[in-house]
C-alpha positions as CSV (number, residue, x, y, z in Angstrom):
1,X,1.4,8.3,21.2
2,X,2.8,9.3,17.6
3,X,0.3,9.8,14.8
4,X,1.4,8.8,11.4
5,X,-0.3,9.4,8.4
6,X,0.7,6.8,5.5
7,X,0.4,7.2,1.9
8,X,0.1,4.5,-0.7
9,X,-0.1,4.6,-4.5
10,X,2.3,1.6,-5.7
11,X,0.0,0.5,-8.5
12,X,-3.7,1.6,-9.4
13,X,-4.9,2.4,-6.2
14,X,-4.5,5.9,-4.1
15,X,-4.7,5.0,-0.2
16,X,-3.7,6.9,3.4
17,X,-4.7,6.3,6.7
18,X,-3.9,7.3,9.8
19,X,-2.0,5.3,12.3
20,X,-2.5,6.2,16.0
21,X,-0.1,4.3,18.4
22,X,-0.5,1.2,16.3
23,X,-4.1,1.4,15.9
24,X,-5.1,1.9,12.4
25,X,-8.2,5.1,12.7
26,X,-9.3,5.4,9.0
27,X,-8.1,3.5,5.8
28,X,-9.4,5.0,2.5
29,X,-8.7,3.6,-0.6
30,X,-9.8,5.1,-3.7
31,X,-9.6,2.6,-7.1
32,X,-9.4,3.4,-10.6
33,X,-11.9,1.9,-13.0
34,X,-10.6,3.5,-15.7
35,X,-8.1,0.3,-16.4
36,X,-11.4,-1.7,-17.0
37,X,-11.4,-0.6,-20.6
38,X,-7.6,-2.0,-20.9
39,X,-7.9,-5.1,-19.8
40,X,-5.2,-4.2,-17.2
41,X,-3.2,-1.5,-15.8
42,X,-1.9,1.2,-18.5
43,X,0.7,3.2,-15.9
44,X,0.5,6.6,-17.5
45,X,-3.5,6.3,-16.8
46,X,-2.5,5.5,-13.1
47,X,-0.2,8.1,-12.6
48,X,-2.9,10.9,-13.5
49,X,-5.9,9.3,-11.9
50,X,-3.2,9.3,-8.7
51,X,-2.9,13.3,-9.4
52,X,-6.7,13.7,-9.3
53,X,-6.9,11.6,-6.0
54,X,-4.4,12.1,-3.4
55,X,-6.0,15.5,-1.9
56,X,-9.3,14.1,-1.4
57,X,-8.1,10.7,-0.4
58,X,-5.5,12.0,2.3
59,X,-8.6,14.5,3.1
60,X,-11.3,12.2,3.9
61,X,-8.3,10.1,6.1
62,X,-8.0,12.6,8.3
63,X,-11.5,13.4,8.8
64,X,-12.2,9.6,9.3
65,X,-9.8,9.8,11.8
66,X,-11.1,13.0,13.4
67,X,-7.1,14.2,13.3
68,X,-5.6,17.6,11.9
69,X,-2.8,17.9,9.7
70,X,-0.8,19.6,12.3
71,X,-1.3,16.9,14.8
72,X,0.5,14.1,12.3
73,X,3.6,13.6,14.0
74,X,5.6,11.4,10.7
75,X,4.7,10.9,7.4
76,X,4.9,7.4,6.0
77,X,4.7,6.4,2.1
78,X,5.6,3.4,-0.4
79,X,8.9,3.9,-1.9
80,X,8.8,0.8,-3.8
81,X,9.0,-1.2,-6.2
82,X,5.8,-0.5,-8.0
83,X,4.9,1.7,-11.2
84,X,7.4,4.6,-11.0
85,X,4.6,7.5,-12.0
86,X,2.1,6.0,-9.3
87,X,5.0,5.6,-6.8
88,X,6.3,9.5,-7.1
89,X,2.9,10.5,-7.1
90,X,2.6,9.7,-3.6
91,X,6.3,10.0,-2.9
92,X,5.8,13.9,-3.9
93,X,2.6,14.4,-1.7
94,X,4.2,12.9,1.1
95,X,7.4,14.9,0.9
96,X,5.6,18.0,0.4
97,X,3.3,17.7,3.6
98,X,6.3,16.3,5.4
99,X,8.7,20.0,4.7
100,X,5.4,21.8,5.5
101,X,4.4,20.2,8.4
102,X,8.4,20.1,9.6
103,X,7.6,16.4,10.9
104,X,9.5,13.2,9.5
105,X,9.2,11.2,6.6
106,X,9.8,7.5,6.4
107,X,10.2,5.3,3.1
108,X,8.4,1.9,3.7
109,X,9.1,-0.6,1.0
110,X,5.6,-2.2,-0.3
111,X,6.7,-5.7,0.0
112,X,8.0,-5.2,3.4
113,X,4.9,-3.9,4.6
114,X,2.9,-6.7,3.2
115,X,4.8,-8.9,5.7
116,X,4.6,-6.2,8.3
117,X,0.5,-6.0,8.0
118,X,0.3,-9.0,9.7
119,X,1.1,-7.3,13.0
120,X,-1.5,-5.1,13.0
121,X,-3.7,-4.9,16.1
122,X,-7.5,-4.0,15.0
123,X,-11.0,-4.8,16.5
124,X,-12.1,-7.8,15.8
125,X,-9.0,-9.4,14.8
126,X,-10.4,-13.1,14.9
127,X,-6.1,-14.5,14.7
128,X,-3.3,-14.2,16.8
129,X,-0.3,-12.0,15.4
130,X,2.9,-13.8,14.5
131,X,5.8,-13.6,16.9
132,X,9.4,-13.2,15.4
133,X,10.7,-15.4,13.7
134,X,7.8,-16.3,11.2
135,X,7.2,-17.0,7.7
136,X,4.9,-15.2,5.3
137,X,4.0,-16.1,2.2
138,X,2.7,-12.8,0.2
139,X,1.2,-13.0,-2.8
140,X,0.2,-10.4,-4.8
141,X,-0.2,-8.8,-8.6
142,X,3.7,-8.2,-9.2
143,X,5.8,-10.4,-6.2
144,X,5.0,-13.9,-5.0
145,X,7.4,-14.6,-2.3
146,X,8.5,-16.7,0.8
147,X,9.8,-14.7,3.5
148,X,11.4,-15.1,6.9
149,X,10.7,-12.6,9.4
150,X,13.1,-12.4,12.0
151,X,12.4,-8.9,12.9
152,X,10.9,-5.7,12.0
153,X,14.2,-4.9,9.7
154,X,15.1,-8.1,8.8
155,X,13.8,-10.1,6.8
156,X,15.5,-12.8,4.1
157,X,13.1,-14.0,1.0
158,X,13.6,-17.5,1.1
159,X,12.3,-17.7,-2.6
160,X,10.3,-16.4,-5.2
161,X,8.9,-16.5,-8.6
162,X,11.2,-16.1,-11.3
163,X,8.8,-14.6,-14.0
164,X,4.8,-14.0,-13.3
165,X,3.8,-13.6,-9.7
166,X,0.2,-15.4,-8.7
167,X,-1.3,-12.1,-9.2
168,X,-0.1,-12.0,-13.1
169,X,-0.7,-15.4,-13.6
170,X,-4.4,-14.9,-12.2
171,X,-5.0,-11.9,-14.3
172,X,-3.9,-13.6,-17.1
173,X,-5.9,-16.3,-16.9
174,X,-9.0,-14.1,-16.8
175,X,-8.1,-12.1,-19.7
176,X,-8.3,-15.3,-21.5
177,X,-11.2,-16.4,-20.4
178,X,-13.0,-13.0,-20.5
179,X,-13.6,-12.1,-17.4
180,X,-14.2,-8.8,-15.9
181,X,-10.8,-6.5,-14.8
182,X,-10.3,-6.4,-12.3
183,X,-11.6,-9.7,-11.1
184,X,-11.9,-10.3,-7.6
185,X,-10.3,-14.2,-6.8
């Protein structure tokens, strides 16, 4: 039963959790109100807020999950795309723990594990996963796609926006109208 411990930090928001045989022990997310003041994300502000956040974020996952560093048997993190300085951030961490540890290190691409998630097994899943092939629409701040999933490592976008994603478009809309950042749709 391999453990993995993955490590997220595409955008504004530092996240790891620890993957036991496909079941998902702890998911901690830690945000970053400090874009509030912007009206949106400012990148550099996200990079250093990442800094501050990755040890105690990757800390409390493993406690959640009652698992030792040593014990991890491959480290997983989001390669892209994303905001570079958030992305190397956790790209950095990851790699680092990974040569430490002397364990492998996989490169998941963000988009293709928002199609992925829908696989995921937890208590008190209320739906039934998808069987290959399926379609998944994913929409989120930066990508708003159509994509086929034949397979775990291949997958063909069948379309997509060609400037603002859903996300964007939402975000924009609430800036205009004054709404709170980030506003929850």
């Amino acid at each position: 039963m391999p453990i993995i411990l993955g490590i997220e930090s595409s955008c504004d928001e530092t996240a790891a959790a620890v993957c036991k045989d496909g079941l998902i022990l702890s998911n901690i997310i830690a945000s970053q109100a400090i874009h509030k003041a912007y009206g949106g994300v400012v990148p550099e502000l996200a990079s250093r807020a990442h800094l501050q956040a990755i040890v105690p974020v990757v800390d409390q996952a493993l406690r959640t999950a009652k698992v030792e560093l040593h014990e991890i048997d491959a480290f997983a993190f989001t390669v892209a795309p994303g905001l570079i300085g958030s992305l190397l951030v956790g790209a950095e961490f990851a790699k680092s723990l990974a040569l430490a540890c002397d364990k492998p290190l996989v490169a998941v691409h963000h988009m293709q594990a928002h199609v992925l998630a829908n696989l995921i097994q937890s208590p008190g899943r209320t739906t039934d996963v998808p069987s290959f092939p399926f379609l998944c629409l994913t929409v989120s701040g930066g990508h708003t796609q159509i994509v086929l999933c034949k397979g775990f490592l291949e997958m063909e976008v069948l379309g997509q926006t060609l400037d603002d994603a859903a996300g964007e478009a939402f975000d924009k809309t609430a800036k205009i109208l004054g709404l709170p950042c980030p506003v929850a749709w």
